[in-house]
GUZA-95314 format. One record per residue: z, x, y of N, C-alpha, C in turn. Coordinates in steps of 0.2 Angstrom, whole numbers, plus 5000, padded with zeros to 4 digits. Layout:
// residues N
ZXYZXYZXY
...
// end
This chain:
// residues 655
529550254746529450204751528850214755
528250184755527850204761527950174767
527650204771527450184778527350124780
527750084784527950004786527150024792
526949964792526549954798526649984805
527249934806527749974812527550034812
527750094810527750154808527250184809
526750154804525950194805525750174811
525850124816525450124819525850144827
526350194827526850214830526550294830
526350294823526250374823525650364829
524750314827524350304829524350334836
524950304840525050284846525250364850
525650384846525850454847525350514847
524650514841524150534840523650534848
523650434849522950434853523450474859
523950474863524350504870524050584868
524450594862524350684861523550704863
523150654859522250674861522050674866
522450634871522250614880522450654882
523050694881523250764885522650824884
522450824877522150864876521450864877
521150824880520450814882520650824889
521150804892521250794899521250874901
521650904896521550994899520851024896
520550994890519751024891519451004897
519450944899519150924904519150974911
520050994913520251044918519751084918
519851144910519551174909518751204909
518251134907517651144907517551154917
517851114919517751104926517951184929
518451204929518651284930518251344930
517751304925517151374922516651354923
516551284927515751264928515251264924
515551214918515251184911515551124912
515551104917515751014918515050984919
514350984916513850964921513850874918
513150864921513350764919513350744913
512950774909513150754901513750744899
513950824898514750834898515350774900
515150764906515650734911515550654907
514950644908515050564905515250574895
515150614893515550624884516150624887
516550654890517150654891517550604893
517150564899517450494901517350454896
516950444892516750384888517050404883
517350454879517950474874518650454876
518750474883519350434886519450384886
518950354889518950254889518950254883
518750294877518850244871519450254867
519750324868520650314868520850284871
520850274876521250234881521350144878
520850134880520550064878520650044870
520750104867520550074859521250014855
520749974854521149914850521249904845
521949874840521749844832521849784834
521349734833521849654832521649644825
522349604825522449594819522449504818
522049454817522049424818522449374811
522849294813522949264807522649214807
522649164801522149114802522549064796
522449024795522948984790522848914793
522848864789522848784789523548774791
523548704796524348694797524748704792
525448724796526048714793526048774786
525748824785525748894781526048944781
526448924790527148984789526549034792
526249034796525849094801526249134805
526449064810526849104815527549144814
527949094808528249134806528249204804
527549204800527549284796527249344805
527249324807527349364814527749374819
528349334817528849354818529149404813
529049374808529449424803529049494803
528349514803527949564803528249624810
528049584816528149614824528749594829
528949524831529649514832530149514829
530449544822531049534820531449584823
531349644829531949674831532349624837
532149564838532449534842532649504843
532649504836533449464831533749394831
532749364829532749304831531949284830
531749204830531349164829530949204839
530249224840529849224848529249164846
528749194842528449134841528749064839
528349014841528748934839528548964831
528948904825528748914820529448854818
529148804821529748734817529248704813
529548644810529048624804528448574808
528048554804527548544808526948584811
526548554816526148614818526648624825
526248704826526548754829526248764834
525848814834525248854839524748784836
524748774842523948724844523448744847
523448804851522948834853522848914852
522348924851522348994849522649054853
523049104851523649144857523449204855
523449244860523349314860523849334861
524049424857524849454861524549504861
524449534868524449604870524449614875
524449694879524749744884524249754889
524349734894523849764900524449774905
524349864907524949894913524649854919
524049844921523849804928524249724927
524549714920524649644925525349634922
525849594926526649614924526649544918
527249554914527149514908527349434910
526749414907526649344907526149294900
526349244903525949184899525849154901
524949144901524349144905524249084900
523949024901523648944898523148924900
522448934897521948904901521848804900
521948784903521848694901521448674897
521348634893521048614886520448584893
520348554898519948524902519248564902
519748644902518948694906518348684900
518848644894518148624888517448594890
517748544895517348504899516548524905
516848594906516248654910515748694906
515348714909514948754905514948814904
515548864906515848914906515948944899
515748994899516149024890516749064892
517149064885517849114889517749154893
517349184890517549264893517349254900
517149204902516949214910517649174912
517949114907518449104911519249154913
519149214906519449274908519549304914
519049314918518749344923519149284929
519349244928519649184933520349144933
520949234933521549204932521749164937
521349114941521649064947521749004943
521249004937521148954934521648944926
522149004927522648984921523248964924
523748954921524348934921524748984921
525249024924525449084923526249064922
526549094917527249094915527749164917
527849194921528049254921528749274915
528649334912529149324907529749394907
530149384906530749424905530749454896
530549514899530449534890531249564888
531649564891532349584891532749524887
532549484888532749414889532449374883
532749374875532249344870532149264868
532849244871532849154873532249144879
532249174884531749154890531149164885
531149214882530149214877530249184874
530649174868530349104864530349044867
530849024873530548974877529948944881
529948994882528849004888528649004880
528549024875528049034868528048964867
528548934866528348844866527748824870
527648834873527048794877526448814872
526448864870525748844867525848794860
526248764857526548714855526248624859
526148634864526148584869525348554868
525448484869525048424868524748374872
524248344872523948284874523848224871
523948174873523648114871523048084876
522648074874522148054878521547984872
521247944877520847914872520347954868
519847904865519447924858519047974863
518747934866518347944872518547994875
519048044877518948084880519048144875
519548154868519448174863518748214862
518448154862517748164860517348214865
517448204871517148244874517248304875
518048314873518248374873518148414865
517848374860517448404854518148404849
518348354852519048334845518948274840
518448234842518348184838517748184839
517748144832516948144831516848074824
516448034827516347964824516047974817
515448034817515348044808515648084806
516048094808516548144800517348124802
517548064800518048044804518648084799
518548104793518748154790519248224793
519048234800519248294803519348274809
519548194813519948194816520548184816
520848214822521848194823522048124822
522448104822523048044820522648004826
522547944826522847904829523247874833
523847864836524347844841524347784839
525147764839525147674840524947674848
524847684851524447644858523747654858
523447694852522747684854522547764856
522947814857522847874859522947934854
522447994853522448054851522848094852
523048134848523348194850522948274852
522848284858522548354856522948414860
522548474858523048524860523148534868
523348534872523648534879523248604884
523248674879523048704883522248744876
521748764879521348794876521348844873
521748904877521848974875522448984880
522649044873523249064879523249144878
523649184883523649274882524249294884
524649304880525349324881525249394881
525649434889525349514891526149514892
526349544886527149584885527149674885
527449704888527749774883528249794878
527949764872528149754864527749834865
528349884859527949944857527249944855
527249894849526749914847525949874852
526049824855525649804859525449854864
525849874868525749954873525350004869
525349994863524850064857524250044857
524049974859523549964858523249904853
523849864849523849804845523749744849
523449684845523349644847523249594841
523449554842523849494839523449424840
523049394835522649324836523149304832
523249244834523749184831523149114834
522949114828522449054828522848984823
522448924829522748864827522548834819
522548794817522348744811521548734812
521248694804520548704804520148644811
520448614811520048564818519948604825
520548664828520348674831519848724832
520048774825519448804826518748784826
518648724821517948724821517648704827
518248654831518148634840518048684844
517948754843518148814846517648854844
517048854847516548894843516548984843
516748994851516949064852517649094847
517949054847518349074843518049114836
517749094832517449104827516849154826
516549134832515849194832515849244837
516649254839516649304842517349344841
517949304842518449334840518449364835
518749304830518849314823518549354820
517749364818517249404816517249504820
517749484827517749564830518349584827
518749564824519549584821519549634817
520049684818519949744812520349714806
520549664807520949634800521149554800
520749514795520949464796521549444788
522049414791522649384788522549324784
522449294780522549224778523049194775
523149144777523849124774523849064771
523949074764524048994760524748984759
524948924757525548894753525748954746
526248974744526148994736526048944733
526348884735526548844727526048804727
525648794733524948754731524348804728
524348844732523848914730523248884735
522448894734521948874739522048784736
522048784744521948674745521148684746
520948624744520548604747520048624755
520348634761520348634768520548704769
521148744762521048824765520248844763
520048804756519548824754518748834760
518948774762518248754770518548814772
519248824778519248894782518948934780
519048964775518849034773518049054773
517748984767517048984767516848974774
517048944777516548914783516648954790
517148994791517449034795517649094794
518149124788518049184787517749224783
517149204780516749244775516149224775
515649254775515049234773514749274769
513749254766513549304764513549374764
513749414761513449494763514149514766
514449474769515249524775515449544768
515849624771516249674766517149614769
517349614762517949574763518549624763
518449684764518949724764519449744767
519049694773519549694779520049624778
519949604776520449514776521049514767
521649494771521949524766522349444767
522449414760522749334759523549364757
523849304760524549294760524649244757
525049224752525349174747526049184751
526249124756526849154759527149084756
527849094759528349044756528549044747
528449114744528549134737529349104736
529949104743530549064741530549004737
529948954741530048894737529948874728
529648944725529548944720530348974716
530748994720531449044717531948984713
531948954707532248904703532748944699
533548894703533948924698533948914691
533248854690533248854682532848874679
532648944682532048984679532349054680
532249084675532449164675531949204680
532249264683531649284688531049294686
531049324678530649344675529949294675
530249234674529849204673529649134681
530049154685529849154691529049184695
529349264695528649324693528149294692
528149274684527549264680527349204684
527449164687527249094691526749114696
527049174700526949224709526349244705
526249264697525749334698525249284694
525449224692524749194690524449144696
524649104702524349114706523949154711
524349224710524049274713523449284712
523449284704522949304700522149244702
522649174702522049134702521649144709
522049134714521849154721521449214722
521649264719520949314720520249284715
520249264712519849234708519249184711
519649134716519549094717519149104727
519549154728519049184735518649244733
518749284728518149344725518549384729
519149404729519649454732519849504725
520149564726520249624722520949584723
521349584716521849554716522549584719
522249634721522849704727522849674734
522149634735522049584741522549534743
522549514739523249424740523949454738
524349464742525149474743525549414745
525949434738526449344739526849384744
527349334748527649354755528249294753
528949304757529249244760529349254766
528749244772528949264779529849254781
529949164782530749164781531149214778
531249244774531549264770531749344772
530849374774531049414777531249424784
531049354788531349384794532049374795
532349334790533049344789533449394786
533049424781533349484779533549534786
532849534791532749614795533249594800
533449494802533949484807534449504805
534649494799535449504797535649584792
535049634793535049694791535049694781
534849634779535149634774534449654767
534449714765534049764762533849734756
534449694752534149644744533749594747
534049554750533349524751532749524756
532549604759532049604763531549614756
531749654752531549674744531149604740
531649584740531549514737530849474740
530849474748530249434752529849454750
529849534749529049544746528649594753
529249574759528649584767528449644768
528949714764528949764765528049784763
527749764755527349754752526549724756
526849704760526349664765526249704770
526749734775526749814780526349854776
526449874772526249934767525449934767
524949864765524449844765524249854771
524549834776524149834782524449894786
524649934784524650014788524250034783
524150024777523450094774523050044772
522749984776522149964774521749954782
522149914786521949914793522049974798
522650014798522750084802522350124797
522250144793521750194789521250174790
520850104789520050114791520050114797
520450084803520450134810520350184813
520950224809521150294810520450324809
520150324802519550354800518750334805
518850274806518250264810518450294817
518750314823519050324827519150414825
519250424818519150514819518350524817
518050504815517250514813517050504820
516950444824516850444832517050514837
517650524837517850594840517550644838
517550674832517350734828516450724829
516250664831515550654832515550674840
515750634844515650644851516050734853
516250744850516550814852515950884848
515750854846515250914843514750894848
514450834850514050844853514250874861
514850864864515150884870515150974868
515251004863515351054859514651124862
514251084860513651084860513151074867
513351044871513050994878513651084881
513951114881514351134886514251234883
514151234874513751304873513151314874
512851264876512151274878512151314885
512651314889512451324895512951394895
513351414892513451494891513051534888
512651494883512051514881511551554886
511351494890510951524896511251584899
512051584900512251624904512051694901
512151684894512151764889511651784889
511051754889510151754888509851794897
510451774902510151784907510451854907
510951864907511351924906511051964903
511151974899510551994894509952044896
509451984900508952004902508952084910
509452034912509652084917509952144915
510252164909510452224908509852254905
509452234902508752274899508552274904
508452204910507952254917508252304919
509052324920509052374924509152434919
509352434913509452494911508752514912
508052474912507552494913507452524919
507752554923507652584930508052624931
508552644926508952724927508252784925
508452814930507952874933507352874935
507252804940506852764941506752794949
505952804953506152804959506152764962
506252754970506252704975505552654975
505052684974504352644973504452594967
504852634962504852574957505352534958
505852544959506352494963506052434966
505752454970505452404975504852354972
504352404970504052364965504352324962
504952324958505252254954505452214957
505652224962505952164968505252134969
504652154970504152114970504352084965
504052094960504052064955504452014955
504952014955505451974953505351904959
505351924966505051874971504551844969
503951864964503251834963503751784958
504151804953504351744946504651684950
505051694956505551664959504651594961
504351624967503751594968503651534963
503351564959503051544953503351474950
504051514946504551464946504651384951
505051414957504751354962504351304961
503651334960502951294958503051224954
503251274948503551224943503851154941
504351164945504751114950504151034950
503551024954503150984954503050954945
502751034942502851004934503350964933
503950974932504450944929504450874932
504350874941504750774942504150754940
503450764937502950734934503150704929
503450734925503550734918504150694919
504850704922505350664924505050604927
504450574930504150514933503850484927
503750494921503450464915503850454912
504450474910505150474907505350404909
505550404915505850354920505450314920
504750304919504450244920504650214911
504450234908504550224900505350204897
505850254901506350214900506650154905
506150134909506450074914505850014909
505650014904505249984899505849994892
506250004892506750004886507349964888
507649974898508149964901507749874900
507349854902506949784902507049744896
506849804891506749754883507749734881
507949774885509049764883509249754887
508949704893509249694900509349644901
509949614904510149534903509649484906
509149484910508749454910508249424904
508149494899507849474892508349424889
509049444890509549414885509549324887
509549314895509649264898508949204896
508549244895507849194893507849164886
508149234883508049204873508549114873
509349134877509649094875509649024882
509249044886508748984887508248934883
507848984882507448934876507748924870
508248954867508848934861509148854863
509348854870509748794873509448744874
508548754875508148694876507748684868
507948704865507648694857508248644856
508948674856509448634853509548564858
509148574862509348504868508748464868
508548474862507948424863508248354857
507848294856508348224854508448224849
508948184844508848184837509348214835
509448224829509748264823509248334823
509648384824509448454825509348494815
508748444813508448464806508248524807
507848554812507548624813507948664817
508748664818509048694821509148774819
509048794812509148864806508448874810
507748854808507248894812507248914819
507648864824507648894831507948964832
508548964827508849014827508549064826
508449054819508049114816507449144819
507049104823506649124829506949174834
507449144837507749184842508149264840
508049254834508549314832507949354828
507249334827506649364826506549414830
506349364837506249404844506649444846
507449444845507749494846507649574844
507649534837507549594834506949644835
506449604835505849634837505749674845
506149644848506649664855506849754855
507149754850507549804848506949844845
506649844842506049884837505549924843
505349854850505049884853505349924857
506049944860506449994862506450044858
506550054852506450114848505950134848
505450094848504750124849504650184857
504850124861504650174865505150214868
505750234867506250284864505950344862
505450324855505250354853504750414855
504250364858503950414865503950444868
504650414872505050474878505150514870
505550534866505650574862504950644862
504650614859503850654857503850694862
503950654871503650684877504050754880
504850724877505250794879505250834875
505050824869505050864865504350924865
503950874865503150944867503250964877
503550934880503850964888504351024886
504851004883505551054882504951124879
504651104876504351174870504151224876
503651174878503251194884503751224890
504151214892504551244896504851314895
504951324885505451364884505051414883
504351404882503851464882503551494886
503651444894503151474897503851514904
504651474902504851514907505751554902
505451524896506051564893506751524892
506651444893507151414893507651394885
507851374884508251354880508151254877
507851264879508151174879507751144873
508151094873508451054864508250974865
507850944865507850874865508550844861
508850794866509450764863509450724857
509850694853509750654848509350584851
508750564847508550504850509050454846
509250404851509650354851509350294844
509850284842509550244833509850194835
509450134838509650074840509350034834
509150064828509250034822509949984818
510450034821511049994818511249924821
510849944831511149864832510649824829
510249824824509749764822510449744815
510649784813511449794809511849724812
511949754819512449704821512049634822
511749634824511349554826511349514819
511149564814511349524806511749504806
512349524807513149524809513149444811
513049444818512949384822512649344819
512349334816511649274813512149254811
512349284804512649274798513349244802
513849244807514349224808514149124811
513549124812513349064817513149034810
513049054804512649014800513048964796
513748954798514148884795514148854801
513948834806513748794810513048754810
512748804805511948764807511648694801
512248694796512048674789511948604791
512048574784511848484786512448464788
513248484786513748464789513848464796
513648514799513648514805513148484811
512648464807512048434808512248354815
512648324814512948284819513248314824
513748364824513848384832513448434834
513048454829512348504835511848434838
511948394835511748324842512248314847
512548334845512948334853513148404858
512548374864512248434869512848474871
513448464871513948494874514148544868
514248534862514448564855513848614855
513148594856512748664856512648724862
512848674865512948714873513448774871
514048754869514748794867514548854863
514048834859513848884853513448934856
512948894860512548944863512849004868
513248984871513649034877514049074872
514349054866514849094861514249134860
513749114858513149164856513049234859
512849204865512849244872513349284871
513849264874514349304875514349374870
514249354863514249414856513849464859
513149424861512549454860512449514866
513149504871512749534876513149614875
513749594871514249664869513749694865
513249674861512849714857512449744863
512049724867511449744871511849804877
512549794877512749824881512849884878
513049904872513249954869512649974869
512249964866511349994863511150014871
511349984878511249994885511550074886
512150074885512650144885512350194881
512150184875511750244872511250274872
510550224876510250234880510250294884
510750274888510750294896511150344894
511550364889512050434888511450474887
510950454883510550504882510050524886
509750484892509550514895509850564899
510450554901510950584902510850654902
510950674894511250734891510150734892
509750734892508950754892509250794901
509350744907509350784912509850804911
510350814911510750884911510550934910
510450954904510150984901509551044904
509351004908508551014912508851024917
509351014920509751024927510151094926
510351104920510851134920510351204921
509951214916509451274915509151284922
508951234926508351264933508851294937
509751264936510151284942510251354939
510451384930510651434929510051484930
509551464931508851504932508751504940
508851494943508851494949509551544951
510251524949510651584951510451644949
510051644943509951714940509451774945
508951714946508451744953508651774959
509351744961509651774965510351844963
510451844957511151884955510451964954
509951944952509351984951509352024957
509051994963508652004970509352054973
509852014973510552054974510752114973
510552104964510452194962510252234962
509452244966509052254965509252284974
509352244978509652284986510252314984
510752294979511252344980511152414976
510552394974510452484971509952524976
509552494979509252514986509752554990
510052504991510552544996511052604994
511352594989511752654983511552684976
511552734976511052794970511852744965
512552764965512852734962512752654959
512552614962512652514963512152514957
511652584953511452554948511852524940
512252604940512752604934513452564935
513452534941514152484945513952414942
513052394944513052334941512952304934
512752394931512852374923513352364920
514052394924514452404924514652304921
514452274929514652204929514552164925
513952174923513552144917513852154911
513952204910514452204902515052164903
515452154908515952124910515952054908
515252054911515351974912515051954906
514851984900514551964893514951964889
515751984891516451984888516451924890
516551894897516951844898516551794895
515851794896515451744892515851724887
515951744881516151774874516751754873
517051764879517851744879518051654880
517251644883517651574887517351534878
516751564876516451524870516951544865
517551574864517751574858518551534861
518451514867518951474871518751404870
518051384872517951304871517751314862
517551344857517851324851518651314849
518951344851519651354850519951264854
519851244860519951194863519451124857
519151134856518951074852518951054847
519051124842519151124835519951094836
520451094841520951094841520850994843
520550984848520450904845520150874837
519750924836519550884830519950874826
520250954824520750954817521450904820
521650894823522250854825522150784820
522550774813522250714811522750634815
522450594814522750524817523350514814
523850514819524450464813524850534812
524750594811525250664814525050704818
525650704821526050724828526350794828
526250854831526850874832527550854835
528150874829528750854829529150814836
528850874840529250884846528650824851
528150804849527750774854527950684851
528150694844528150624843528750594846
528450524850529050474853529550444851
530250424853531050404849530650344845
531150334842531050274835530850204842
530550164838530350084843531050054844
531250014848531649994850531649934845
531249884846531049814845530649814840
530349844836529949844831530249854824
// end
C-alpha cells in the first residue's frame, strides 16, 4: 500500500521543521566563529523564508455540480467525520475559496464582497485590506460551526441585468454564458468575490493550500483568478462527471483556462468522479470496470493526458467509507488511488524542486563562509614563514620588518580609494539594472497596455498590443543582463587585479541568469492568450473587463520583476562581502603581525610562543572547516519526506 497524501505530506512537514532547527544551529554556529558576514546572512535568511513560507496549492477546478467540493472533503476533511465544505446538489462554491494556515491570524472566514468588482483594485491589493472583508470567526473544535460558516461561500445575489453586467456576469453577445433569469426580472450572481478560510487543519499548518474554484462563468468573470492563481498551482485537479466523460463546457475549461500551448501537463491530474453512478446491479463488476476503463481511456485521449493522468474516483463513496471506517468500500471508491497520485506526483515534484534549491543555496552559503577561513589559513601561513624567517635574527632585523610591515599597512590603506572607485561604477551600473526591474518601468508598460486596450471599438489589434508589451519587456530583461554583464567583466578584471597586487583570494560571484525570467514572462503571455481571441473580442470592449485583465497582468508580472530584483541584489551582496570580508581579514592580520613583532622585541622567548600560536590556530582553522562541512553536508543529505524516527510528529488527528 503506498503512501496516502496525508502521509506524504506529514512526513514533508516533519522534514521542512527538522531543516529549520538545523539551519537555525548553522546559523548560531557561523555567528560564534565570525563567518556570519552579509552574504552569508542574507543565504541564510532567504533559505529560512523559503522553508518557512514554503507552499503546495493544490488547486480544483470542475464545471458545476462535478462533486469538487465533495472530493475535498473526502481527500482533507474526512477525519471530521462529516460533510465541511458545502457539497448539496446543485451549485456549491460560488466563489472561488481558499483553505489555509496563517499563525498571525486566529481562525476565520474572511468574504470579500462581489461589489469590490466594481473598483479598480486587483486582489492582491484587496489582500492587504482586511477592513474590507467579512470576517466569520471559527471554532475549529467545533465541525457543525465549520461547515456552517463554509456555507456562506454558497451565498447569492440577485440583482438586475444592469448591474450583472457591470459586475462582468452578463454579457449581451454571448448570451450563451449567462445566469438564469429570475421570474422577476433578476440575476443570480455570487454574493461574495473571494473568500480565505485561515483553519489549523494539519496539513494546512505544513504548508498546503487548497483553491476550490467555482464553475466556468465565474472563472472566466474572474480574470486574476486564472492568470495568476490557477497557472501559480503546484497541481491542478480536474473534475469531470464519469458517466458523461468531457461535456462540451469541461472541454472550454480546460482549453481556455487550464492548458495551453507549450504548458507541461504533468502537473494536472483529471478525476472521472461519481464512478458509483456507473455500479449496476445488472452488470457484472467486470463488466462495470470495462465501462470506467474505456472512458478513462477516451478522456486521456481527448485532453492528450498519459492515461495514468485521469483517475476514476467516487468522492461520496469514499467519504463515506473513511466516516464510517469502512475498508471494502474505501477500495472500491477508488480515492485511495487518487491520494497515491498526489503524494508521488505533487509532493515528489515539490520535494525534488525545494531539495535542488537547498543543496543549491547551501553550496553556495558553503562556499561564501570557506572562503573566509581560507583567508584565515593564507594569512596564517604567511605569518609563520615571516617569523620562522627571524629565528636567529638580530634586534636590527627585527625592527627592520616592523618597518616593513608598517610600510604594507600604509600602502594598503591607500588602496582603499581604489576600491570605492571601482565600488562607485558598480553601483552606478547596477542602479541602471534596479531601473530596467523597477516598478516604475513595470507601472509604465501596463499603462500604455491599458491605454492601447481603452481606445474605441472592438479590440482587433488587441494580441499585437500585448505582444508589443511583452516585446518590451523582454528586451527589458535582455538589457539588465547586458549590463549585469558588465559589472561582471569589471569585478572580475578588479578581483584579478586585487589578488595580484595584494594577495587576495577573491572569486567573482555567479552572474545572475535573468534568462530564465524571459522563461516566465512566456509563461505569462501564454496564460492571457485565451482572453485575447475573437471570442473574447466583445468583452475586451468593455473598459472594465480590460482593466481586470490588465491589473491580473500586473500583479503576475511584478512577482516576476521581484524575484529577478532579489537575485540581483543577493549578488551584489555575496560581490561586497566578499570584498569586506578580505579588507577586514587583511587588516586584522596587519595588526596580529605588528603585535608579534613587539612581543618578540620585548621577549627572546615570544618568538617560539607565537609560532607556537600559529600552529594552534591552523588546527582550529581545520577544525571549524571540517565542522562547517560536516554542518551542511548534514542539511543536504537529509532527504525530504524522512525524518529521524524520534523527530517525527504523532500521527494527524483530523487528516
Amino acid at each position: 500500500m503506498g503512501t496516502s497524501f496525508n502521509e506524504q505530506f506529514d512526513q514533508h512537514g516533519a522534514w521542512r521543521r527538522e531543516f529549520a532547527l538545523r539551519l537555525k544551529l548553522l546559523s548560531e554556529w557561523l555567528k560564534d566563529h565570525e563567518l556570519l558576514d552579509a552574504a552569508v546572512q542574507e543565504r541564510l535568511r532567504r533559505l529560512e523564508n523559503q522553508m518557512r513560507s514554503d507552499k503546495v496549492m493544490v488547486a480544483f477546478v470542475a464545471e458545476f455540480s462535478r462533486g469538487k467540493s465533495e472530493l475535498i472533503n473526502a481527500v482533507f476533511f474526512a477525519g471530521y467525520k462529516r460533510r465541511i465544505m458545502p457539497a448539496s446538489a446543485g451549485r456549491t462554491t460560488m466563489c472561488p475559496t481558499e483553505l489555509g494556515y496563517d499563525a498571525e491570524v486566529p481562525p476565520c472566514l474572511r468574504l470579500l464582497p462581489i461589489e469590490t468588482r466594481l473598483q479598480p483594485q486587483p486582489l492582491m491589493e484587496w489582500r492587504l485590506a482586511p477592513e474590507k472583508w467579512t470576517r466569520l470567526d471559527l471554532d475549529v473544535n467545533d465541525p457543525a460551526q465549520l461547515a456552517q460558516a463554509f456555507e456562506k461561500v454558497s451565498e447569492v445575489r440577485h440583482v438586475t441585468r444592469e448591474e450583472a453586467k457591470a459586475l462582468g456576469f452578463w454579457h449581451e453577445d454571448s448570451p450563451e454564458d449567462n445566469p438564469m433569469v429570475g421570474s422577476d426580472g433578476k440575476v443570480e450572481v455570487p454574493k461574495w468575490r473571494h473568500a480565505l478560510i485561515n483553519i489549523a487543519h494539519p496539513l494546512l499548518k505544513q504548508g498546503l493550500v487548497i483553491l476550490d474554484t467555482p464553475g466556468l462563468n465565474a472563472i472566466g468573470a474572474e480574470p486574476e483568478l486564472t492568470v495568476n492563481l490557477i497557472p501559480q498551482a503546484h497541481a491542478v485537479v480536474f473534475i469531470l462527471a464519469a458517466d458523461t466523460g468531457v461535456t462540451r463546457s469541461d472541454l472550454a475549461i480546460w482549453k481556455e483556462h487550464l492548458i495551453s500551448e507549450g504548458d507541461d501537463a504533468a502537473s494536472h491530474l483529471v478525476v472521472l468522479n461519481k464512478i458509483d453512478t456507473m455500479w449496476d446491479s445488472l452488470s457484472t463488476p467486470t463488466q462495470v470496470q470495462a465501462q470506467i476503463d474505456r472512458q478513462r481511456a477516451t478522456t486521456a485521449e481527448i485532453l492528450g493526458l498519459e492515461r495514468e493522468q485521469v483517475i476514476p474516483v467516487s468522492a461520496q463513496k469514499g467519504l463515506v467509507a473513511k466516516v464510517n471506517d469502512d475498508a471494502e468500500l474505501l477500495v472500491a471508491s477508488q480515492l485511495p488511488v487518487l491520494e497515491r497520485a498526489l503524494s508521488q506526483g505533487i509532493m515528489g515534484r515539490r520535494q525534488k524542486i525545494l531539495r535542488t534549491s537547498v543543496a543549491s543555496t547551501i553550496g553556495e552559503l558553503r562556499t561564501e563562509a570557506s572562503r573566509s577561513l581560507n583567508i584565515r589559513r593564507r594569512d596564517l601561513a604567511e605569518q609563520m614563514l615571516e617569523l620562522k624567517g627571524l629565528r636567529g635574527k638580530n634586534t636590527s632585523v627585527i625592527r627592520h620588518m616592523r618597518s616593513r610591515i608598517e610600510q604594507e599597512q600604509r600602502d594598503f590603506d591607500v588602496s582603499g580609494a581604489k576600491i570605492h572607485a571601482v565600488r562607485s561604477v558598480h553601483l552606478k551600473l547596477l542602479r541602471e539594472v534596479f531601473n530596467l526591474l523597477g516598478t516604475a518601468t513595470m507601472k509604465d508598460e501596463m499603462a500604455q497596455l491599458t491605454q492601447s486596450l481603452r481606445a474605441p471599438g472592438i479590440k482587433l489589434g488587441v494580441k499585437r498590443a500585448y505582444a508589443l508589451t511583452f516585446d518590451r519587456l523582454r528586451e527589458g530583461l535582455r538589457k539588465a543582463q547586458a549590463t549585469s554583464g558588465e559589472i561582471q567583466s569589471m569585478l572580475t578584471g578588479t578581483f584579478r587585479q586585487l589578488n595580484a597586487e595584494y594577495g587576495f583570494s577573491l572569486q567573482p560571484p555567479k552572474e545572475p541568469d535573468l534568462a530564465r525570467y524571459e522563461r516566465d514572462l512566456d509563461l505569462v503571455e501564454r496564460s492571457h492568450q485565451q482572453y485575447l481571441g475573437v471570442s473574447n473580442a466583445l468583452r475586451l470592449a468593455q473598459p472594465e473587463f480590460a482593466d481586470r485583465l490588465v491589473r491580473a497582468l500586473a500583479t503576475r508580472l511584478r512577482a516576476v520583476y521581484e524575484s529577478a530584483l532579489a537575485e540581483v541584489e543577493l549578488w551584489n551582496k555575496a560581490a561586497a562581502a566578499q570584498l569586506d570580508a578580505q579588507l577586514r581579514e587583511r587588516r586584522r592580520n596587519f595588526t596580529r603581525r605588528l603585535e608579534a613583532i613587539e612581543r618578540i622585541q620585548q621577549a627572546a622567548a615570544g618568538l617560539d610562543d607565537r609560532i607556537g600560536e600559529i600552529d594552534t590556530q591552523e588546527h582550529a582553522v581545520d577544525e571549524l572547516d571540517a565542522k562547517l562541512a560536516e554542518l551542511t553536508d548534514h542539511l543536504i543529505a537529509t532527504p525530504a519526506g524522512e525524518v529521524a524516527p524520534d523527530s517525527r510528529p504523532a500521527q494527524l488527528q483530523r487528516a
